[in-house]
C-alpha positions, 0 to 999 in steps of 0.5 A: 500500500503506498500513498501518492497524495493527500489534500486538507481542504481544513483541519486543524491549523492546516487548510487548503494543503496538497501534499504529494508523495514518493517512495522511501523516507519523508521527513516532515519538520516543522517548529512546535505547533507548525502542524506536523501532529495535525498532519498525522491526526489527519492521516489516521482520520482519513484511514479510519474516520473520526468517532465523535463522542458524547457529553463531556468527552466532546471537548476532547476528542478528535473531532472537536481537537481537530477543527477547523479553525475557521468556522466556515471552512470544510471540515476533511480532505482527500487521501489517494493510495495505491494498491495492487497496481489499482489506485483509490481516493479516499474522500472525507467530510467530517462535517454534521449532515454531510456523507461522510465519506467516499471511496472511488476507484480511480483506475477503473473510473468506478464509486465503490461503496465505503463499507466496512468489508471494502476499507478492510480489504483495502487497507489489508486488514489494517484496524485502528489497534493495530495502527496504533501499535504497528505503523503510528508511533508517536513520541514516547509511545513506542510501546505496544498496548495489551490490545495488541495480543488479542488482535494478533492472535485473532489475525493470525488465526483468522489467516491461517485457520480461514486463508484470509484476514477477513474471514473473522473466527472470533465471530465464527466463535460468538455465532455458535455461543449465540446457537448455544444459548439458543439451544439452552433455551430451548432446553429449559423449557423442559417438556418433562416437567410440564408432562409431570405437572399435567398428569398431576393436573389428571389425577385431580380432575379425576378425583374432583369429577363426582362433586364440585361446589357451585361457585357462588362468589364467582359474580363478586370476585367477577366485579372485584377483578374489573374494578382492580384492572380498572384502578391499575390501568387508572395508575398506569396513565397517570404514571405515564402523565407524570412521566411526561410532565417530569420529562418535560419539565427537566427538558426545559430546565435543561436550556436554562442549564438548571438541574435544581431548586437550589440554583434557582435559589442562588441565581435568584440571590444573585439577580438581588443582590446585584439589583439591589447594589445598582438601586442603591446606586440609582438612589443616591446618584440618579444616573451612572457615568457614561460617554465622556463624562468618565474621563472628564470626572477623572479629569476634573478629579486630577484637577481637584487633587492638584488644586488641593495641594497648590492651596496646602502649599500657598497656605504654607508659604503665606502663613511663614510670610505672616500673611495668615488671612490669605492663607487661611483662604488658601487653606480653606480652598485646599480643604473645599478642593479635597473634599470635592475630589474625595467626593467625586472619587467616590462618584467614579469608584460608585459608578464602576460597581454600578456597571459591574453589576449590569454587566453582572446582570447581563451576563447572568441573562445571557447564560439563562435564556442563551441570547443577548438581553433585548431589555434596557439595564433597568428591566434586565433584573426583573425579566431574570426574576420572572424567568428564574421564577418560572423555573423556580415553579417547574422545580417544585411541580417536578417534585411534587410530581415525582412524589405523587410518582412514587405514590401511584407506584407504591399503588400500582405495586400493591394492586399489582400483588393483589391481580395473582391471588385475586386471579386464582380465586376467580378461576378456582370458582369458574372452575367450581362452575364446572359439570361432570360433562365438562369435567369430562371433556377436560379431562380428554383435552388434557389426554389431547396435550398429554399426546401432543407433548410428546413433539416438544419432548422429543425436541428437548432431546434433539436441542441438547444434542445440538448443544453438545456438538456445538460445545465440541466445535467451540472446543476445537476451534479453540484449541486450534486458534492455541495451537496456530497462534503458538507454533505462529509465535515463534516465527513471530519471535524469531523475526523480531530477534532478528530485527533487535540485533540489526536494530541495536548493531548487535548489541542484543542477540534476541527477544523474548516473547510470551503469550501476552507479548511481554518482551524480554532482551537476550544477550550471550544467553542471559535474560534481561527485562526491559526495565533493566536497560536504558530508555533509547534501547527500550524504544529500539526494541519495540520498535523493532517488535513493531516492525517485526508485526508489521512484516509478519502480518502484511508479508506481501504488503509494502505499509506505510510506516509513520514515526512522529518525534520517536527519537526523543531517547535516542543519541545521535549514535543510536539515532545514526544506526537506526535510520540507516538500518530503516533505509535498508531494510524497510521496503515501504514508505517511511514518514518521518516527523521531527522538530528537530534537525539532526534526522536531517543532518544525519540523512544528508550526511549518510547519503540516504535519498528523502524528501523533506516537507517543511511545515511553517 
């Protein structure tokens, strides 16, 4: 599979970019925050689309990480790939109420549809599990995930037990569980039992046939069933009233984003406490400062404050000159001015709270009803008040509704133990009603499904045998899925040893691999855990392993390989080795998207051929 050319209509930061490639390495560097990850994050999308979630989690997904940045931009892009000599084009809308995706044949000038059998065919297998933890490896996260274990062994099953990856023997395993339990089923529904019960049935009836009672309170039992299928089915709508009520009251708290009366409560407190501030406000200065008239306050409030000190200095000077009646007018205009411009700070610090409150006010309107007051400041707390109110009431009438909820049901619950026994006693008096004609004729009828459960008998017998069988094909398939996946790991194990040695320029002679993929490095034979060896060698080694996956599950495909910031640990050395290595050794296309510049240096200077895509 070999990747030719992608186009981002937007994602992300990136936005109307054609990007075209060749075979071998790609280096695509970039500062931080150039779009290198958004690039990556694009790929995968196009490979698999993008899963958009629910509630809280939607602020975090790739979808929402991922959009545009315009807001009117179009949300995807297209990816054209190569494989078998046919060549595709991937076409991806992200976008709400759009098809969301299209899948054309270039070769052969053809739409094919976007199914799911169509993508694992084309892309040979390829889940986003196995993505992560085969062809991706991003920075730091070299390290395969424990789903790794479950989705080789179900690919290598598959393959070698059906001949083909997309023959799915863990579904072959779930339908006969699912046949299983049917014929479970059909095995507790036990014939037997009810043929033991129905000759018990006989035997009475055979007994009771000379005498019966009349059944002379059938007539009220009669008027007491009516009457309590009446007050049930009386419950039921008005539980189902209720329900809808609750329902919808808590729909349109919802839009206000009110889940209880004690925010109502706060709110409301809240709308008060700021009214009353700005009435306080209103009473003492009549209107606020607004337009010009605050910097001309503040002005005139320098001006004062100047004034002031000039009179408290000419005071001083004229009183050290004896001049004591001019200065005490001095001091007397210095003391007027001060007063002034403490009183008019006053003013300007009274009028700031006052706008903070309707700005408070307008805000508190905005969050409630979701669109911008349409009111003047002076209506803003008022239109709150009855907003608040009115949710204040849907909260009570939702409580009062779910009490009278669990009243009816307690109701309900106690009419509902009384149907049985009130049920028996109105057929045991039928019963009683019964003649001796009639109790003959039942007692043929019961001989007529004695007879007749002899087919149901016969196909309990019948389903456990099918039971029986389908739990020896489970077994066998199982111990064949072990036995595969066991002789298939060693070859596993083998062609990852291989890797780590070349990898790591001898530097480990194997790998270690157990059932749950756990590794171990082996060196002049001893065992050494990962944990006991550095960073950069870790990442080697699960690289390799990786890599190792990638040729044993796609032998005859040449897959892309994508490695964003995966040589953080390693040294310029380890670095050197491990792409000249790659270059050599891996046959498919190599993506490679780093910060920095050494992958580059050590390119250039290993005259290893690359095409380099700068990102700004």
């Amino acid at each position: 599979m070999k990747i030719h050319r992608i186009h981002i209509n937007h994602f992300g930061k990136l936005e109307n970019l054609t990007l075209t490639f060749s075979q071998g390495i790609h280096l695509i560097t970039g500062e931080n925050e150039a779009g290198k990850s958004t690039l990556h994050a694009f790929l995968q999308s196009m490979f698999f689309g993008m899963e958009r979630r629910r509630g809280r989690a939607a602020r975090t997904d790739l979808y929402s990480r991922y959009l545009p940045w315009k807001g009117s931009s179009t949300y995807g892009g297209v990816l054209e790939l190569e494989k078998g000599g046919v060549r595709y084009a991937i076409h991806r809308n992200f976008e709400k109420n759009i098809q969301p995706c299209t899948l054309l044949d270039e070769t052969h000038a053809r739409q094919l549809t976007p199914s799911e059998a169509n993508f694992a065919e084309l892309l040979n297998g390829l889940t986003p599990t196995l993505y992560r933890n085969t062809l991706s490896v991003g920075q730091l996260r070299a390290a395969t995930s424990q789903d790794l274990a479950e989705e080789l062994r179900n690919h290598i099953v598959n393959l070698r037990t059906s001949g083909s990856s997309t023959v799915d023997v863990s579904q072959a395993l779930l339908y006969l569980k699912k046949e299983k339990k049917k014929q479970e089923n059909a095995i507790s529904r036990d014939a037997q039992q009810e043929a033991i019960e129905l000759e018990k049935r006989i035997q009475l009836l055979e007994h009771e046939q000379a005498s019966l009672p009349q059944g002379e309170e059938l007539p009220a039992l009669t008027k007491q069933k009516e009457e309590l299928d009446q007050e049930i089915l009386r419950l039921g709508k008005h539980h189902q009233q209720l329900t809808q009520i609750i329902a919808k009251g808590e729909d349109t708290l919802k839009k206000y984003g009110i889940s209880r009366e004690e925010d109502v409560e706060e709110l409301l407190e809240e709308v008060d406490a700021r009214e009353e501030e700005r009435q306080r406000y209103l009473q003492q200065y009549r209107k606020p400062l607004t337009g010009a008239l605050r910097p001309l306050c503040g002005l005139l409030n320098l001006l004062l404050a100047a004034g002031a000190l000039a009179g408290l200095w000419l005071a001083c000077t004229m009183a050290l000159s004896s001049h004591y009646l001019p200065a005490a007018g001095c001091f007397l205009g210095s003391i007027l001015s001060g007063t002034f411009c403490v009183r008019l700070n006053r003013r300007r610090e009274a009028s700031a709270d006052y706008r903070q409150d309707c700005r408070i006010l307008a805000e508190l309107y905005q969050d409630l009803l979701r669109e911008a007051p349409s009111c003047g400041e002076g209506a803003l707390a008022l239109h709150l008040r009855e907003q608040l109110e009115y949710c204040r009431k849907l909260c009570r009438t939702i409580s009062r509704s779910r009490q009278a909820l669990s009243r009816d049901m307690d109701a309900l619950l106690q009419a509902q133990q009384k149907q049985p026994g009130l049920q028996t006693q109105l057929e045991e008096a039928q019963r009683q009603r019964w003649s001796a004609d009639q109790k003959g004729e039942a007692l043929r009828s019961l001989q007529d499904r004695w007879d007749a459960l002899q087919e149901p008998l016969r196909r309990s017998r019948q389903a456990g045998e099918e039971k029986q069988a389908i739990e020896l094909a489970m077994e066998t398939i199982q111990e064949l899925s072990t036995t595969v996946f066991d002789s298939f790991g060693f070859f596993l194990e083998e062609k990852a040893s291989e890797l780590v040695k070349g990898i790591t320029d001898g530097a480990y002679t194997g790998l270690s691999i157990d059932e749950d993929l756990g590794l171990t490095l082996l060196r002049d034979g001893q065992r050494i855990p990962l944990f006991q060896v550095s960073a950069g060698t870790v990442e080697q080694v699960y690289l390799a392993f990786r890599l190792a996956c990638i040729e044993f599950l796609w032998p005859d495909e040449q897959m892309p390989l994508f490695l964003d910031d995966t040589f953080a640990f390693y040294d310029n050395e380890r670095l050197s080795a491990t792409l000249c290595w790659l270059s050599e050794n891996y046959s498919g296309q190599i993506f490679l998207f780093t910060c920095h510049e050494r992958e580059e240096e050590i390119l250039s200077t290993a005259r290893i051929p690359y095409q380099k895509i700068s990102l700004t």
